[in-house]
Each structure stands twice: as C-alpha cells, then as structure tokens.
N, C-alpha and C positions, 0 to 999 in steps of 0.2 A: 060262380059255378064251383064247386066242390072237382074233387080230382075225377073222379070219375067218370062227372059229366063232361070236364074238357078233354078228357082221351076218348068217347064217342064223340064229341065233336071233330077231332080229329079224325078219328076211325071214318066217319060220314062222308067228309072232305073229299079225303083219298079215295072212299068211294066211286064219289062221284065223278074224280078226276079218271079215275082208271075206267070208268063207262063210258063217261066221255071220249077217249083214245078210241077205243071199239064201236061206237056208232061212228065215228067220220070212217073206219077204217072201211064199215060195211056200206056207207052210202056217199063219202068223198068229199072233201074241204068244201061243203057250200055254205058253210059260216062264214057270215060278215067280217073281212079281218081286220078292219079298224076295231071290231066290237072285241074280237077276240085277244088285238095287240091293245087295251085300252093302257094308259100309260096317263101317273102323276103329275109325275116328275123328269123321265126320260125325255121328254124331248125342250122340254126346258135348256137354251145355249147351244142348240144341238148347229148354228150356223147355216139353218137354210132346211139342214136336210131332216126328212121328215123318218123320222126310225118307224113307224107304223110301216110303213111302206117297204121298206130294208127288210127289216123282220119280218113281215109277212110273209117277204118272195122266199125266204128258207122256209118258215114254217109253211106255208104255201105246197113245197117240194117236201118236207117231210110226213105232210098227213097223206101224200099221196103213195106216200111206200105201203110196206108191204107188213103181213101177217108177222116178221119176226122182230121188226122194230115197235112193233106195237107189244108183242113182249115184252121185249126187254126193257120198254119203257112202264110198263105196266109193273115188273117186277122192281126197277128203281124205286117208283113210287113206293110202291108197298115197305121196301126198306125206309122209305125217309119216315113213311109213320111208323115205324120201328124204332128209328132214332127220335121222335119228338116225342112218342108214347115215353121214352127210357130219360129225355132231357126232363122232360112234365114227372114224372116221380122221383129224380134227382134234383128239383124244383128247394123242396124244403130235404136238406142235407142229413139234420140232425132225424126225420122218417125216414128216409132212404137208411140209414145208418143201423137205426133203432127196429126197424121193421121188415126192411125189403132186402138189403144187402146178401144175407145167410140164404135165401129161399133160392131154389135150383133151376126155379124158372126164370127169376129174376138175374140170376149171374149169366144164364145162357142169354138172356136178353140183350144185359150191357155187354159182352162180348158180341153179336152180333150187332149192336149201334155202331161198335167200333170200328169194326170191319166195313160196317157201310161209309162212314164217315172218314174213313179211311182208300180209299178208290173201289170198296167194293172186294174186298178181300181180307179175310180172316187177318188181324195182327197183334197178337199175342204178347203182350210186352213180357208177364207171367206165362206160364202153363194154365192152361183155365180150370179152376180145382170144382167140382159137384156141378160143372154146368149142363145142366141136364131139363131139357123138355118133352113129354110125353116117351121116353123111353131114347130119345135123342140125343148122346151126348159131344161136348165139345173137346177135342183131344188139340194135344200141343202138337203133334203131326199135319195138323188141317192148318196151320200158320200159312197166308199166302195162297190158301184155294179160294175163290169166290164164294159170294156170299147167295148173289141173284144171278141169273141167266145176263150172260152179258152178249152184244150184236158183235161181229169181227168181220172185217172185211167191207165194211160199209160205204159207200162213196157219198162225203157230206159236199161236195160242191155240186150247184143245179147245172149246173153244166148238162145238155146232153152229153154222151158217151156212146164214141163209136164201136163199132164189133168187134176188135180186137180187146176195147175196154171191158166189156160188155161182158168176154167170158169170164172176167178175172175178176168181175166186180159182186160177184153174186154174195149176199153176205150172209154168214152163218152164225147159230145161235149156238154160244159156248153153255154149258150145264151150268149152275152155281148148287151150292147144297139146298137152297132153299127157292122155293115157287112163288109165286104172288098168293096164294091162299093157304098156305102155310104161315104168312105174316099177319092174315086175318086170325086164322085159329090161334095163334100164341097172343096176338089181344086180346081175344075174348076170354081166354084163360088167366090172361095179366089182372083183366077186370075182377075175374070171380076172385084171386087173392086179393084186393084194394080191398073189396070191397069184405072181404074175410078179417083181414087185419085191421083198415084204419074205417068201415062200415064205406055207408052214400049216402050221408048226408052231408 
C-alpha cells in the first residue's frame, strides 16, 4: 500500500469504530461480548479467570452511559487517527524532512499528535512557529489546554450509586479546541498535500 492508501485505511477504521460507539448508544449493548472482548493472547495464564467476562461487566456498564461519553470517546478516537495519520508520514524520516516538515498543515498536525499523545493537551516543548490549518493557528499561550472534549466527573465503577451519589455523579463534557470532525477535515486535507508533494501511487 503506498502512503495514502494506508492513511484511508486508517481514516475508514476510526470510522467505523466512531459509528459503532453511536449505534450501541442509540440501541444498547446487545452485542455478543465474547464476540466483542475476542482476545489472542490475554487470557493465555490468566489462572482460572476468564478476562472476556471481567472485561465485559465494565464494557458492559460503559456502553450503557450516556450521550457525553460517547463523545468524548468518539472525539479520543478521532485524535489517535490524528496521531497514526502523523506517525504513518513520519514513517520514512528523510520525506517527512524533505517534504512535509515546513508545510503549515503538517506542523499544526505534529503539534496536535503531541498533545494527543501526550494526555490530551497541547505540550509545547518549542513555541509552535507557522502551525496553521485553514486559518487556525497554534500559539504558545494554548500549552496545557485540551486538545478533544474530555468527560469529568465520571463514575467508572458499576457499582450502583445511591442518591446522595447520584447528584454528584453527573458528568460533564469539558470543550477541547478541536471536535471529532474537525480530525476528519484536516485528513482529508493531509491527503490532498501527500498526494500534491510525493503523488498516489
């Protein structure tokens, strides 16, 4: 596969994974969860206990939340193909070097892998100089804001939770600079210079 066609493979991937978040949300975990935890290697020594089952009971409890973890999971995604789009053209160094490095779509890019790769917040190790996408640009003041909408307040154990828990547990979606189709549109734009500078073939 040439470059371009493994960053739509990519791109398709995440697709499909971010659809898939959004159909269980609208019709509820009745996916098989053996079929959904399928596993190599994990439960290879695992001493009895069977992690399909373990795993499950969380993912289980977490397809059954709500509208804003499914954001903010949706918008995770959309950063990690952000960061594999940015590792897959940092693939061959001496292109990335010769070709991609100076381009202002491509610096606001690798600044944002960083951030992702980094908890999810702008980190700066430089000031970011020409990072710039569709009029967007990256300033050294944004060091330390979010990158995607992150979940806060979340309660990860399935525990029920009494009403006292209950008012305190409601969780909220904190902004990040960037949305889950905002990571779409700067692919598609990554694509058109690849395939401007080094073609698709």
């Amino acid at each position: 596969m040439n470059l371009v066609e493994r960053i739509e493979t990519e791109r398709e991937a995440i697709s499909y994974a971010i659809y898939g978040i959004h159909v269980v949300e609208k019709v509820g975990p009745k996916a098989d969860l053996a079929r959904l935890l399928d596993t190599n290697i994990a439960n290879k020594n695992t001493e009895g206990k069977d992690i399909q089952t373990v795993g499950g009971h969380i993912l289980l409890y977490k397809l059954k939340s709500n509208r804003k973890l499914t954001r903010a999971a949706s918008g995770r995604l959309a950063g990690s193909l952000l960061g594999v789009v940015c590792e897959l053209l940092k693939d061959d160094n001496e292109t990335w070097e010769q070709k991609f490095s100076h381009i202002p779509e491509m610096i606001f890019l690798r600044h944002v892998r960083n951030g992702v790769f980094h908890g999810n917040r702008f980190n700066f190790h430089n000031a970011p100089i020409n990072a710039v996408w569709r009029g967007n640009e990256l300033t050294e003041d944004m060091d330390g804001e979010l990158v995607f909408p992150e979940l806060r307040g979340y309660n990860i154990s399935h525990e029920p939770l009494g009403p006292a828990e209950r008012r305190h547990a409601d969780p909220k979606i904190v902004e990040g600079y960037m949305a889950t189709g905002d990571a779409f549109a700067l692919v598609a734009d990554i694509i058109e210079i690849v395939k401007r500078e080094i073609g698709s073939d």
